[in-house]
C-alpha positions as CSV (number, residue, x, y, z in Angstrom):
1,X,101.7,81.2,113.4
2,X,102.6,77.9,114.8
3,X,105.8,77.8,117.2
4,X,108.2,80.6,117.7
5,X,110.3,81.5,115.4
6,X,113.9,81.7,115.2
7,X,115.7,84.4,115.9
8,X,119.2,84.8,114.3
9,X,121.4,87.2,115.6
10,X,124.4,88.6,114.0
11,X,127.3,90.8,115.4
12,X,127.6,92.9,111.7
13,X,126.1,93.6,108.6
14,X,128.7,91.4,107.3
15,X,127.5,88.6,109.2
16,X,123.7,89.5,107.9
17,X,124.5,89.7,103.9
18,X,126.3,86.3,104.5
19,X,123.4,85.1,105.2
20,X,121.3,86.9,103.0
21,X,123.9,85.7,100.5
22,X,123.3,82.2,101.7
23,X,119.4,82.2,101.4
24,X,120.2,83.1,97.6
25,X,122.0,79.9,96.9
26,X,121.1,78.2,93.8
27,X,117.3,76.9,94.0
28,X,117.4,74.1,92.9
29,X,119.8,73.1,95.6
30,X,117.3,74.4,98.5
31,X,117.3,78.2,98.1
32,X,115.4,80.7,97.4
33,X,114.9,83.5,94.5
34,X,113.8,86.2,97.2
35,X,114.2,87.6,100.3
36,X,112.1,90.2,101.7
37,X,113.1,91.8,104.9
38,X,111.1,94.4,107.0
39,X,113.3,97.4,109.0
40,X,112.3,100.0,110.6
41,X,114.0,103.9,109.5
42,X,117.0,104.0,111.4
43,X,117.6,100.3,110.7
44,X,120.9,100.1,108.5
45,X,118.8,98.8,105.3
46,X,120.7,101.2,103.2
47,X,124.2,100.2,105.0
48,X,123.4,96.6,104.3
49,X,122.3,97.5,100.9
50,X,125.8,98.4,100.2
51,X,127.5,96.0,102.3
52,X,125.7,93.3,100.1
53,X,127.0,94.9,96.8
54,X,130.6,95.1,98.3
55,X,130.7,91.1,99.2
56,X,129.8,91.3,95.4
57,X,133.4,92.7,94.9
58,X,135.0,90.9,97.5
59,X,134.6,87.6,95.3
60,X,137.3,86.1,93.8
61,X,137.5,87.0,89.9
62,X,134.4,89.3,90.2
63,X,134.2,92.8,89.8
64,X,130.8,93.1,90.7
65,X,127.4,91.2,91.2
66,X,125.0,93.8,92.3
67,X,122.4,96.1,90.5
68,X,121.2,98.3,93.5
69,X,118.8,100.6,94.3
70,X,118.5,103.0,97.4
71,X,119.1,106.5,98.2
72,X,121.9,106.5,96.5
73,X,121.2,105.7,93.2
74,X,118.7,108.9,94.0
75,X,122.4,110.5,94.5
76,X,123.3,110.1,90.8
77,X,120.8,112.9,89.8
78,X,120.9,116.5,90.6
79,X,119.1,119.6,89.9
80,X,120.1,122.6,87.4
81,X,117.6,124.7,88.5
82,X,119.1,127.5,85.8
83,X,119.2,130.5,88.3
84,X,120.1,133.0,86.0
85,X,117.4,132.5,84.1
86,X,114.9,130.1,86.0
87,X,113.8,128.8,82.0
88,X,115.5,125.7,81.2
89,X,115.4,124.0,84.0
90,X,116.9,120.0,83.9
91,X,118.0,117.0,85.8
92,X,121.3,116.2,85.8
93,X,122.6,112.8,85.3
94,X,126.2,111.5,86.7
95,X,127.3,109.7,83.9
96,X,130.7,108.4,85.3
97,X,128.5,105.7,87.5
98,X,128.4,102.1,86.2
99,X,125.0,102.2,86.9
100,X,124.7,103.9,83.6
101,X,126.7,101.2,81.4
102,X,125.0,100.7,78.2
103,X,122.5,103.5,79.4
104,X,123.5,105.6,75.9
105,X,123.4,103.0,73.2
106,X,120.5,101.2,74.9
107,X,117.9,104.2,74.3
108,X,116.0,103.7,77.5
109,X,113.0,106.3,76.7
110,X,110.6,103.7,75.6
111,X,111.2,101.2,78.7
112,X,110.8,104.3,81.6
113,X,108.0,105.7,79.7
114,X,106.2,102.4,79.8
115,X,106.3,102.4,83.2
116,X,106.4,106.1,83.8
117,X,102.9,106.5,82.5
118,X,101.7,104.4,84.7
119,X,102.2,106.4,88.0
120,X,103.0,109.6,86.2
121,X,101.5,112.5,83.4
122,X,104.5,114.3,82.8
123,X,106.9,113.3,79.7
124,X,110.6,113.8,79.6
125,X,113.7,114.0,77.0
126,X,117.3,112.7,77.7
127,X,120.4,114.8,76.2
128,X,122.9,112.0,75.7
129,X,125.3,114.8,74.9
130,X,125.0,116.5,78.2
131,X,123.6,113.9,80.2
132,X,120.6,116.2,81.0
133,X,117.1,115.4,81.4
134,X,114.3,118.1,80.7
135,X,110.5,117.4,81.4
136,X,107.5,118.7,80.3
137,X,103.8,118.6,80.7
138,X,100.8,119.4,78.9
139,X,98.7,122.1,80.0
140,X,95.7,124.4,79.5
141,X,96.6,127.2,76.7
142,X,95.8,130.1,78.7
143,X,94.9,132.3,75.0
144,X,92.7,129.5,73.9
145,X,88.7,131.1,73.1
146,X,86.3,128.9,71.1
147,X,86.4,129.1,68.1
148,X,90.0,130.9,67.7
149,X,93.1,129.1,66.3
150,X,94.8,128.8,69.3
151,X,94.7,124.8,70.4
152,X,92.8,123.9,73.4
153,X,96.1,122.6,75.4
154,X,99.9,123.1,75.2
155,X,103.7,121.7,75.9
156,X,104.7,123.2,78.7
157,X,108.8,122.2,78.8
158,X,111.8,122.9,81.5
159,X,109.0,122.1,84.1
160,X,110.6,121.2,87.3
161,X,108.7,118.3,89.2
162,X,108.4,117.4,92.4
163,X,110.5,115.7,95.0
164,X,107.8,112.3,94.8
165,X,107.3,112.4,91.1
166,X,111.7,112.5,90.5
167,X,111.8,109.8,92.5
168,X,109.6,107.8,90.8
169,X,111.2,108.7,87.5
170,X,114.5,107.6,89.0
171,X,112.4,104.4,89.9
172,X,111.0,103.8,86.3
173,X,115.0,103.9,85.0
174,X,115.9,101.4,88.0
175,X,112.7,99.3,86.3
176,X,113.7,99.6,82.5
177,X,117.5,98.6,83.3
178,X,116.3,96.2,85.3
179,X,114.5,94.6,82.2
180,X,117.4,95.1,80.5
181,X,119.5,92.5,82.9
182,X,116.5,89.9,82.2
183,X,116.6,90.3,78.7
184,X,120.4,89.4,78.5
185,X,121.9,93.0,77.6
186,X,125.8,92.5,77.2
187,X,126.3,95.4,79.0
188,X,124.4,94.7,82.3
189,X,125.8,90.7,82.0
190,X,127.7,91.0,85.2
191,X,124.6,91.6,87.2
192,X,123.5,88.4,89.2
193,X,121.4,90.4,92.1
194,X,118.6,92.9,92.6
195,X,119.2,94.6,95.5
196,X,116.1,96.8,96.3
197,X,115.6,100.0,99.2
198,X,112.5,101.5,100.2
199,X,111.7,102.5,96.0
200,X,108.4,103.8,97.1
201,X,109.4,106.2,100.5
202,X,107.7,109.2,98.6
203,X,105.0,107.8,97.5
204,X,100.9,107.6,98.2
205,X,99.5,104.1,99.1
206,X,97.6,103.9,95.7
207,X,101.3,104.4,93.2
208,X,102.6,102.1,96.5
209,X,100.3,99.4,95.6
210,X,100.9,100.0,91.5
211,X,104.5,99.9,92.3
212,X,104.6,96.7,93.9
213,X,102.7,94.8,91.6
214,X,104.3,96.1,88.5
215,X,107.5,95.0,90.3
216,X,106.7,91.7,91.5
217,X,105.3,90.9,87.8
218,X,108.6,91.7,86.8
219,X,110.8,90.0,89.3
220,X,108.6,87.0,89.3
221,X,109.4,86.5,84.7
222,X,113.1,86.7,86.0
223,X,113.6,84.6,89.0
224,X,115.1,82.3,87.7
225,X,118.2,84.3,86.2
226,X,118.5,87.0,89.2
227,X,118.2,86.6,92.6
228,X,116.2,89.8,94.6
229,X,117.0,91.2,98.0
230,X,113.5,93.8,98.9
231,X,114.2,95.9,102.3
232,X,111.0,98.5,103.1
233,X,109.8,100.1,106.3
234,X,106.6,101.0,104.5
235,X,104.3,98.3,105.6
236,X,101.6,98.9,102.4
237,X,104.4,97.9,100.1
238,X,106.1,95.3,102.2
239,X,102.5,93.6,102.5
240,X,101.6,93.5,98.9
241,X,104.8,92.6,97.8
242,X,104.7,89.2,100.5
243,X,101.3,88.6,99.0
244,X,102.6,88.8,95.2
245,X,105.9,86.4,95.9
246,X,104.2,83.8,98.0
247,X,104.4,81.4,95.4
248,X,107.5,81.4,94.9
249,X,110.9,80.4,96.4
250,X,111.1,83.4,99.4
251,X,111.9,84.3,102.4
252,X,110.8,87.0,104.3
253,X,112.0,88.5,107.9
254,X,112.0,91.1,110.5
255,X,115.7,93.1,110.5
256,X,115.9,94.8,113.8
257,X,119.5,96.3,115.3
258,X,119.0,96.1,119.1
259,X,120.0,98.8,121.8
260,X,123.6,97.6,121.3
261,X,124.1,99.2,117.9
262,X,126.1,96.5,116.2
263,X,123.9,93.3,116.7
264,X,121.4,92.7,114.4
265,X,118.7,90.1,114.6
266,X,116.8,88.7,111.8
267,X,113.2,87.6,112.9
268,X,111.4,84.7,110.1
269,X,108.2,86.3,109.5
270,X,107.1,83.9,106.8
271,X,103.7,83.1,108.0
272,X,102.9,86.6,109.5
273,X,104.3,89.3,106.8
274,X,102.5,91.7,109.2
275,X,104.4,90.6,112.6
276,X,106.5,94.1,112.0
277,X,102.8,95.8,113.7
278,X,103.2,93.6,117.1
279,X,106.9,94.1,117.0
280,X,106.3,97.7,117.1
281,X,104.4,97.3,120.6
282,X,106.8,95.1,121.8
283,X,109.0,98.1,121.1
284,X,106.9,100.1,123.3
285,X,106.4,98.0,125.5
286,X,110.2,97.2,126.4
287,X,110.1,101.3,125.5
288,X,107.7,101.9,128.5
289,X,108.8,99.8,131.0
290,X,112.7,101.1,130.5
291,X,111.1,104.6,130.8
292,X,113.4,105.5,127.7
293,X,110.9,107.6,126.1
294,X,110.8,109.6,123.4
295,X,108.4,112.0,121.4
296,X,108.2,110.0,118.7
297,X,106.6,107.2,120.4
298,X,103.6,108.8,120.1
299,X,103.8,108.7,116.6
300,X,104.4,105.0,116.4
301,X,101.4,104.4,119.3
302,X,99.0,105.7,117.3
303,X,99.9,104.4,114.0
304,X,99.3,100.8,115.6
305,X,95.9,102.2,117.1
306,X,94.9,103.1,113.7
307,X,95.8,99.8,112.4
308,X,94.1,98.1,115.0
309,X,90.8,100.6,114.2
310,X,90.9,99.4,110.5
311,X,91.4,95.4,111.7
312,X,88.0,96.1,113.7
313,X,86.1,97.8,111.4
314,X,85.9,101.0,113.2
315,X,85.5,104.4,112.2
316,X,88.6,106.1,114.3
317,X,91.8,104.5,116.2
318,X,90.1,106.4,119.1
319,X,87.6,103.8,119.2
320,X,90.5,101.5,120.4
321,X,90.0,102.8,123.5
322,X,86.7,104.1,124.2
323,X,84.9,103.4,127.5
324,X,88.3,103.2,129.2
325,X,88.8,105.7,132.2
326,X,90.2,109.0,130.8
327,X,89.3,108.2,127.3
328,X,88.9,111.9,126.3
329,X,92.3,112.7,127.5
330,X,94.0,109.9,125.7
331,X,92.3,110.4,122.8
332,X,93.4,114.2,123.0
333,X,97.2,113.6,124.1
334,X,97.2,111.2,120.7
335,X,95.6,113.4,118.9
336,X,97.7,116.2,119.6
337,X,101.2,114.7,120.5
338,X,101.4,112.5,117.1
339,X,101.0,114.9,114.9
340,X,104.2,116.6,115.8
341,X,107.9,116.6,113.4
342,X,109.3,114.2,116.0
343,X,111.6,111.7,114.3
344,X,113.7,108.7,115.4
345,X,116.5,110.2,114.2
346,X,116.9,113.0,116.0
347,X,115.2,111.6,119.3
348,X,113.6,113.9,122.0
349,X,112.6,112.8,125.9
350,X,109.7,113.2,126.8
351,X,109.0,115.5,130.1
352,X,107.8,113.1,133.2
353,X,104.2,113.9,133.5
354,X,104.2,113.1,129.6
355,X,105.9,109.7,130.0
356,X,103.1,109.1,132.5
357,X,100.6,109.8,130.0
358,X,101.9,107.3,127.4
359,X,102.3,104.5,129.7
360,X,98.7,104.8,131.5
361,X,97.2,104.7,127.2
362,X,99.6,102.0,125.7
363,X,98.6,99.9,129.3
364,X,95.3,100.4,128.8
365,X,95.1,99.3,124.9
366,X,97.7,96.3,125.8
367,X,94.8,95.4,128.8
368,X,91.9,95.3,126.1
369,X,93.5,93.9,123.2
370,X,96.0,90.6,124.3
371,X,99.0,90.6,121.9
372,X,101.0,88.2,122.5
373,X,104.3,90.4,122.2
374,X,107.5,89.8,120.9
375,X,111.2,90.0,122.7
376,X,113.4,90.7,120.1
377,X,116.6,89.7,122.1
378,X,114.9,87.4,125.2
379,X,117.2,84.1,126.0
380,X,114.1,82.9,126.6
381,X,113.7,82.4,122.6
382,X,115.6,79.9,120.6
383,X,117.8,82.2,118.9
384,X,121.3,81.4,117.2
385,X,124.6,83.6,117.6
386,X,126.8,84.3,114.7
């Protein structure tokens, strides 16, 4: 990457969807038809998610502009898990949201099952009456024998799937309305931008990789009548889905709120969509130094170790840093202190000798391997102020 980029730092998430709003200006006038942005959990993607749909409203004589996903569009279905007689077990839909306009007369089925099938192998049925959606599988018939009339495999209905697989199917409805909105359906007219969350936060890397190409093939055939927002933290998809929209009109950046919870900076990663990697050691790094240090640290330490490993070609991220003094230890501390439930949410200090520990292994892997590291919020980078 030539130069350093610009960093842009904004005061609210206002101040970001304006100019995530701005980016989006018509293309033909200079703008673009995407931008992608890269967060890490903890972010405020979802927050600016709906902050960008309720500029949407803000506009003078419109109602609306925005067709989002995130977790809650994951909110408008709920579990009847039938408890009195665990048998018909359903989804429930919440059919007084407007993301369901035209959902009724529309007859989805066909659209989510084209896509379902993809990434799935269990069917479904929706209830229009009760707004209700049962699934089923086929299985092996437990009475079938050779040779006996009982058929090989059955329907197995009321099944209740899993947290991953309903989130895909609430994915695959996003994708089939969202074909809708490209084919011109009156009822999803008012829609002029796709405003996509983290679609894929339950899923494997194999469906992650299916997921973005199936939607980058179908964002790409409708660029040119609605605009797309992408936010991820999952680095798989964000990569992938940089790779499938280069051609085309896009922007992409690093979203990063500082320690100061209400600035945000927005980081051009156009030329780099994997800068988010050496962002997270400049995290550490700033992390280490500070001696703010928490147990999940670990966790993000050795997910860059293991990214470096696969860069190199070798065969564990404990390669990273063999031959170093103490290499055993470190490689046992990783080992065993990143495999904990820590999360970023809910952060936990780490005790002194332990702090020790991870600044002696993230030294000695920043002493072999020169990153040139990021500061996210240095004067000494051109930034602008809004």
């Amino acid at each position: 990457m030539s130069g350093s980029p610009k960093i842009h730092k904004y005061k609210s998430l206002s101040k970001v969807v304006t100019r995530l709003r701005d980016e989006l200006r018509d293309s033909d006038s200079g703008g673009s038809n995407f931008v992608l942005l890269y967060a890490y959990n903890g972010t405020g993607k979802t927050r600016l998610s709906m902050e960008f749909k309720e500029a949407g409203k803000r506009k003078k004589d419109i109602e609306r502009d925005t067709l989002y996903f995130n977790a809650f569009t994951e909110d408008l279905f709920s579990w009847d898990n039938d408890l009195d007689n665990d048998a018909e077990r359903a989804l429930t839909i919440n059919s007084d949201s407007r993301f369901f306009d035209g959902f009724k007369e529309l007859a989805l089925e066909d659209r989510i099952f084209a896509y379902l099938e993809r990434y799935a192998t269990f069917n479904f049925k929706i209830d229009y009456e009760s707004w209700r959606v049962v699934f089923s599988q086929e299985i092996a018939n437990p009475k079938y024998r050779p040779n006996s009339n009982e058929p090989e495999r059955i329907i197995q209905d009321h099944i209740k799937i899993s947290r991953g697989e309903e989130n895909i199917f609430i994915w695959c409805i996003y994708l089939a309305i969202c074909e809708l909105v490209l084919d011109g359906a009156e009822s999803y007219g008012w829609v002029k931008f796709f405003y996509i969350d983290d679609p894929i936060s339950s899923l494997d890397d194999n469906n992650a990789i299916a997921v973005a190409t199936d939607l980058a093939k179908l964002l790409k055939k409708g660029a040119d009548k609605v605009k797309t927002v992408l936010s991820s933290h999952h680095s798989l998809f964000f990569n992938v889905m940089c790779n499938e929209l280069k051609k085309t009109r896009h922007k992409t950046y690093f979203i990063h709120r500082g320690k100061n919870e209400g600035v945000f900076t927005l980081r051009a990663t156009d030329d780099t969509p994997f800068f988010h990697h050496v962002a997270i050691l400049g995290e550490l790094q700033k992390a280490s130094e500070s001696g703010a240090l928490y147990t999940h640290h670990f966790n993000m330490l050795r997910s860059v170790l293991e990214k470096t490993a696969t860069f190199f070609g070798f065969k564990d991220f404990s390669d990273c840093i063999h031959g170093i003094d103490d290499e055993v230890l470190f490689s046992r501390a990783l080992n065993l202190l990143s495999h904990g439930k820590y999360s970023a949410f809910a952060p936990k200090d780490m005790g002194e000798d332990t702090k020790e520990l991870f600044q002696k292994i993230l030294g000695e892997f920043l002493d072999r391997y020169a990153f040139q590291l990021p500061d996210l919020t240095s004067n000494k980078q051109k930034a602008s102020s809004v």
